[in-house]
C-alpha positions as CSV (number, residue, x, y, z in Angstrom):
1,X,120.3,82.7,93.2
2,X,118.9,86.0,93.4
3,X,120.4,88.8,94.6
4,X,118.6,90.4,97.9
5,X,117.8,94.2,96.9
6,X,119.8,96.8,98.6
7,X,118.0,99.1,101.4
8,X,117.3,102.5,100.1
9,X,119.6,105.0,101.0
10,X,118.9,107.0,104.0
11,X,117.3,110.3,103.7
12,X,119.1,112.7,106.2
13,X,118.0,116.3,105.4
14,X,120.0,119.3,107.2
15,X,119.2,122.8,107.5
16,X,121.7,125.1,108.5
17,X,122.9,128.6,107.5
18,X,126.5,127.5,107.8
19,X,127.4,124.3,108.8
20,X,128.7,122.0,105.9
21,X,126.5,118.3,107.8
22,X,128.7,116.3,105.4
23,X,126.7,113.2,106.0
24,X,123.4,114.9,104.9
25,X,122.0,114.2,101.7
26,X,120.3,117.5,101.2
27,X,120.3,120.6,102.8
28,X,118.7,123.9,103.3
29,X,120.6,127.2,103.9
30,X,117.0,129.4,104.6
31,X,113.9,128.9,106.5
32,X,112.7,128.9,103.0
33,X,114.6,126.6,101.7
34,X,114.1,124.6,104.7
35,X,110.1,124.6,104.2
36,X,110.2,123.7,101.0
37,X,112.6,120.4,101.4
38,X,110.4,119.4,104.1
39,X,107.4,119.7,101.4
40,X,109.3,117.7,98.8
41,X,109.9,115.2,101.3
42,X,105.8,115.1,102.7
43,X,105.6,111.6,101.9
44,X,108.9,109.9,102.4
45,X,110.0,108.5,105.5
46,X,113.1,110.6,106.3
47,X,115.5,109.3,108.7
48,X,117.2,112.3,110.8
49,X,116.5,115.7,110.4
50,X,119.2,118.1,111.3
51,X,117.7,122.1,112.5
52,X,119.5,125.1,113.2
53,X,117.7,128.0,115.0
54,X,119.8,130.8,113.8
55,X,120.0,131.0,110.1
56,X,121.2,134.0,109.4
57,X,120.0,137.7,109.5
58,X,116.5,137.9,111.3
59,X,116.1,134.3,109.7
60,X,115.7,131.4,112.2
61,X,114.1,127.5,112.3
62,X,111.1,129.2,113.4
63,X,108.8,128.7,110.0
64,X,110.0,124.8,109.7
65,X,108.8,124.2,113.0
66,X,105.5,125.9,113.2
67,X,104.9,123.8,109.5
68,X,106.0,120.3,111.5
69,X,103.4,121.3,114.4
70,X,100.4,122.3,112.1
71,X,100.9,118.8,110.1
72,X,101.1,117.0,113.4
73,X,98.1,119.1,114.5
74,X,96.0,117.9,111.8
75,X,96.8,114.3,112.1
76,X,99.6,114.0,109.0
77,X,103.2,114.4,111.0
78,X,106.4,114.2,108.8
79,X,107.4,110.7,109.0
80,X,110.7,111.7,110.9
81,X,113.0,108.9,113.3
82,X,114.8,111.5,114.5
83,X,115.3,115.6,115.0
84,X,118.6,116.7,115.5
85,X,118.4,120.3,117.1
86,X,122.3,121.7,117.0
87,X,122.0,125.4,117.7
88,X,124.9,127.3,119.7
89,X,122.0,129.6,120.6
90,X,120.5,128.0,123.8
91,X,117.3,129.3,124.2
92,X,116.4,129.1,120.7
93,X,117.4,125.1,120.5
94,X,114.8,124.6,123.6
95,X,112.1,126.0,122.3
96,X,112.6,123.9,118.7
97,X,113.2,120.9,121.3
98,X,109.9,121.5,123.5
99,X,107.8,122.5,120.7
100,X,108.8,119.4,118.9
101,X,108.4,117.1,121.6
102,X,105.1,118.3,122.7
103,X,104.0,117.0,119.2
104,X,105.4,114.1,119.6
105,X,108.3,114.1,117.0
106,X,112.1,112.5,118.7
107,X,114.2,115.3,119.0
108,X,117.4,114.9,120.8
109,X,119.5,118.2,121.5
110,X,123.2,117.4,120.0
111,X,126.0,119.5,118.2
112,X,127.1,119.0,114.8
């Protein structure tokens, strides 16, 4: 009898200046870092993606998100299931949500 392979792992990436998001698997602390997970990741199907706006200093989710809408804009999206925006700045976590949902990824506005 052979045994049934076990599902991969879920990928759940995180980036966030300070919050620990024990249940990621990787996580950025810079916009930076950020944009270069989400490279490493180009063509993996990754399961929930967790954004900060503010991440410190004059650093914010700002450069993740315009590199999400420019691969949506020319027709190769990250494969995402879903964006978790958990800012306690307001303002900030709308325009990640509207952004992102006008390009069609699932983002759900949550706290972490």
């Amino acid at each position: 009898m052979s045994k049934e392979p076990s599902p991969p792992a879920p990928v759940i990436l995180g980036i966030d200046d300070l919050r620990p998001l024990p249940w990621a698997t990787r996580i950025a602390r810079t916009s930076a870092e950020g944009v270069r997970l989400l490279e490493e990741h180009r063509d993996r199907f990754i399961d929930e993606l967790w954004l900060d706006h503010d991440l410190g200093g004059d650093d914010s989710i700002l450069p993740v998100v315009t590199l999400m809408e420019e691969a949506a804009f020319d027709g190769r999206p990250f494969r995402i299931g879903t964006v978790f925006v958990h800012s306690a700045n307001p303002i900030g976590a709308e325009t990640v949500v509207r952004s992102l949902t006008r390009w069609n990824y699932r983002v759900r506005r949550t706290t972490a």
